[in-house]
N, C-alpha and C positions, 0 to 999 in steps of 0.2 A: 259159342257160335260154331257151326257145323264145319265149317273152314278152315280151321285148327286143329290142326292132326297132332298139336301136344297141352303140355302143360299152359298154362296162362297166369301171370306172376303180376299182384297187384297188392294194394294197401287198403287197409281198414279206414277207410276215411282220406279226405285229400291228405296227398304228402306233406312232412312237413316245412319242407321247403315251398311251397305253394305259396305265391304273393300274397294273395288274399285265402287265406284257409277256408275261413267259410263260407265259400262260394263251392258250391261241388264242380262246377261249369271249369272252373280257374282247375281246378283241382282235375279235372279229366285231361285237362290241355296238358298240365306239368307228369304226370304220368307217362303222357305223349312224348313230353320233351327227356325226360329219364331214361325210356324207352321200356317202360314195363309197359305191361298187357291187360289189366284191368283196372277196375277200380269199386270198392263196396261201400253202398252209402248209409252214414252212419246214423240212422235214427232211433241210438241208442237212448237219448232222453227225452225223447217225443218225436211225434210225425207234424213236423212242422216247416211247410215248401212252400210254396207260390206256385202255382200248375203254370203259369208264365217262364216260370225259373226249370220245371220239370219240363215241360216241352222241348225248352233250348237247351236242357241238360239231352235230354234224347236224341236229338238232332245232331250237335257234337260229338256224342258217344258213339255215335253211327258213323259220321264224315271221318274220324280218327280212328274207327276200329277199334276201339277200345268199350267192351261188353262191361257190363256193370251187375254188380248182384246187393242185396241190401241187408241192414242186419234192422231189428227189431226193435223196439223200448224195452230197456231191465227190468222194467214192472209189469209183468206179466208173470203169470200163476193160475193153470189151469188145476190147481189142487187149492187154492184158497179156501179158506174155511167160510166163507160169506159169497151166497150163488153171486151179488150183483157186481160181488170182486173178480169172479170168474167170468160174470158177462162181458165186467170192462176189458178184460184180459183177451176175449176175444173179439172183440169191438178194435183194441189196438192191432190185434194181429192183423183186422181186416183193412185197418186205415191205413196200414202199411202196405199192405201188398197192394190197394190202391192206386200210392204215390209212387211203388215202386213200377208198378207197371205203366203212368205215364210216363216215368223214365225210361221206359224199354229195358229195365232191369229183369230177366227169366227166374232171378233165381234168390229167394229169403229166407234168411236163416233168424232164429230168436230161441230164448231158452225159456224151454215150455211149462217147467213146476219144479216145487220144490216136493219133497214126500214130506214134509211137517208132520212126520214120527208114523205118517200111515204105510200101511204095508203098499210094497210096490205095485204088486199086482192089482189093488183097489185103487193107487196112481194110476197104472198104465190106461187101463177100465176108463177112467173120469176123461186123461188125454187125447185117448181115441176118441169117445164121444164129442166131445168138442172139437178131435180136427175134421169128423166129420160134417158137423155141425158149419164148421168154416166152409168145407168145400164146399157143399152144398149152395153157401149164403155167394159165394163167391162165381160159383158157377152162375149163378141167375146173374149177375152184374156180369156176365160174359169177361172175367179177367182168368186167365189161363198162368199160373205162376209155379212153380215149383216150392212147395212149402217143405222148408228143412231145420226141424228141431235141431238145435243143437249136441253135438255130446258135451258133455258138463264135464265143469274140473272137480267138483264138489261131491264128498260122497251123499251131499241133503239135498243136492238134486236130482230130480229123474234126469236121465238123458245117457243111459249106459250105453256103450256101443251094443248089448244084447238086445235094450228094449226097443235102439232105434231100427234096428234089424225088424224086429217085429210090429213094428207100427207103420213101418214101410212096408210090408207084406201086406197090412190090413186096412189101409188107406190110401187108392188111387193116388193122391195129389200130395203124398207126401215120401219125399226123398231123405237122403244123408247128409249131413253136413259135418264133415269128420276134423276136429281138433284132436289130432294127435298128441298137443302139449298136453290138453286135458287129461288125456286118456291116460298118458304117464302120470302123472301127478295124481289122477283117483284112483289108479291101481297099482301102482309104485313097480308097473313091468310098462314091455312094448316099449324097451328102445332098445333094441338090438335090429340089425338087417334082418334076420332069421325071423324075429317075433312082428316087424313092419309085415314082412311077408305074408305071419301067415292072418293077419287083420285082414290085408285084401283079399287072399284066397278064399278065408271068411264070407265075406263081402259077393265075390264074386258066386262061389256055392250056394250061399243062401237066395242072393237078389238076380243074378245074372250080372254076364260080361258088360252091360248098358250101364249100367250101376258105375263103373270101372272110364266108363267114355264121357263118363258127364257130371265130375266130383264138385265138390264146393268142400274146401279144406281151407282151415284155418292152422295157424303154425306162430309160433313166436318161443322165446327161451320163458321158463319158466322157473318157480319155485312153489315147495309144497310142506303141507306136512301131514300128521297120521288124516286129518279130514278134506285132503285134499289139494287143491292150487290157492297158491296165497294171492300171488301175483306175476305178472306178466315179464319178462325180462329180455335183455338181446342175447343172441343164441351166444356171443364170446363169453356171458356171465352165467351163464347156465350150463348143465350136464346133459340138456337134450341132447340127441343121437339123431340132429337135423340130417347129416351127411347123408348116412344109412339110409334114414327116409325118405329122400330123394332118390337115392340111388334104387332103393324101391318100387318106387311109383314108376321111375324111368325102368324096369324090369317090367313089370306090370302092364307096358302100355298106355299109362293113366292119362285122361285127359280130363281138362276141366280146370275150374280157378283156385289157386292157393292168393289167399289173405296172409298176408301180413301184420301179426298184431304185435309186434314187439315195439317197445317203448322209440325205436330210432324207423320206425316204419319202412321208410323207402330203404336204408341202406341194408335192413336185413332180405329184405325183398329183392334187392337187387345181387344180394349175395346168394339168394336162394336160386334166381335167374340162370348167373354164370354159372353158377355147380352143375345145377342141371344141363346146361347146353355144352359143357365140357366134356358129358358123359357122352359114350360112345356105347 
């Protein structure tokens, strides 16, 4: 939201201190009451809402100030080796951004393929076509949404931080959705201050400053090994270099939603908050 002249610090799903977790409604208000700033809803294993339940999700999200962005179903694979798996794959993407926009959610992120042994660039090729295939289908339903492939922890999925650079160049309606933990974990660099840096610099040269004022960042401690991220962890159990990259993004100017995916949601979320509002 345009009235935010910083970072905005929320959780992958309701916290989990949330009375009722799976009510997102419930789950907007306890964000409110934590005092963090967003919240992402998670339609990780299906797009499944009551537009009764998204309405009044939108309307709280609004009355609370508290902006919302969505993530996608895991079963999606714009490299499937069967077109109708690929059709479904974009049929989900589009049921979501949907639901996500009668919650007044701007902004979805999802992970867009695996390369199942094919070379990347015959990946990225197939990617493109179908995000433009989305915009297009999405455009005529007049929904305006910001589509953000995710970068992937896995070296067998697309979602490098190079190809999302270049699939944002070459598709209108598709932005960044930057996981840092991934990013460590698929290229075993990028956790120093020095190397956070020069990812945005990056960023910034290739896409422009706008890019920098309007993130959707994911963050949690992780674990890896030679192929990648195993699993998700809290930044105390983990060797990310979360500090650093806050203190980065606070160098940067960065504004826009960081997620919260680690195992303890809110409390890393909230440790992410005070860091950042400590710096000066």
């Amino acid at each position: 939201m345009s009235e935010f002249n910083r970072l905005l610090f929320g959780t992958a799903g309701s916290p989990l201190s949330t009375p009722k977790r799976n009510n997102p409604i419930e789950g907007v208000k306890r964000i409110h009451e934590l005092g963090l700033d967003c919240m992402q809803l998670e339609f990780t294993h299906g797009v499944r809402m009551k537009e009764e339940v998204s309405s009044e999700l939108r309307k709280i999200s609004y009355e609370l100030n508290i902006p919302l962005t969505s993530h996608g179903p895991y079963y999606i694979n714009l490299n499937a080796r069967e077109q109708d798996k690929i059709d479904s794959s974009v049929e989900r993407i589009i049921q979501t951004a949907k639901i996500s926009d009668l919650c007044g959610a701007d902004s979805m992120t999802f992970h867009a393929a695996f390369y199942m042994k094919d070379s990347p660039y015959d990946v990225f090729d197939l990617v493109e076509k179908s995000m433009n295939v989305i915009e297009e289908r999405l455009s005529r339903l007049d929904i305006e949404i910001e589509l953000r492939p995710e970068l992937t922890g896995k070296t067998s999925q697309f979602g490098s931080l190079e190809e999302l650079i270049q699939l944002t160049k070459q598709v209108n309606s598709c932005l960044l959705c930057l996981d840092f933990s991934h990013l460590y974990a698929r290229t075993k660099k990028f956790n120093t201050y020095e190397e956070f840096c020069s990812v945005l610099a990056t960023i910034e040269e290739s896409l422009g400053r706008e890019q920098l004022e309007n993130m959707h960042v994911h963050l949690s401690g992780i674990s890896s090994n030679s192929k990648g991220d195993l699993k998700h962890l809290n930044f105390e159990d983990s060797d990310f270099n979360w500090k650093d990259l806050i203190r980065a993004l606070r160098h940067y100017k960065c504004r826009g939603h960081i997620i919260s995916n680690s195992p303890n949601l809110e409390e890393d979320a909230l440790m992410l908050k005070n860091y950042y509002m400590s710096l000066h």
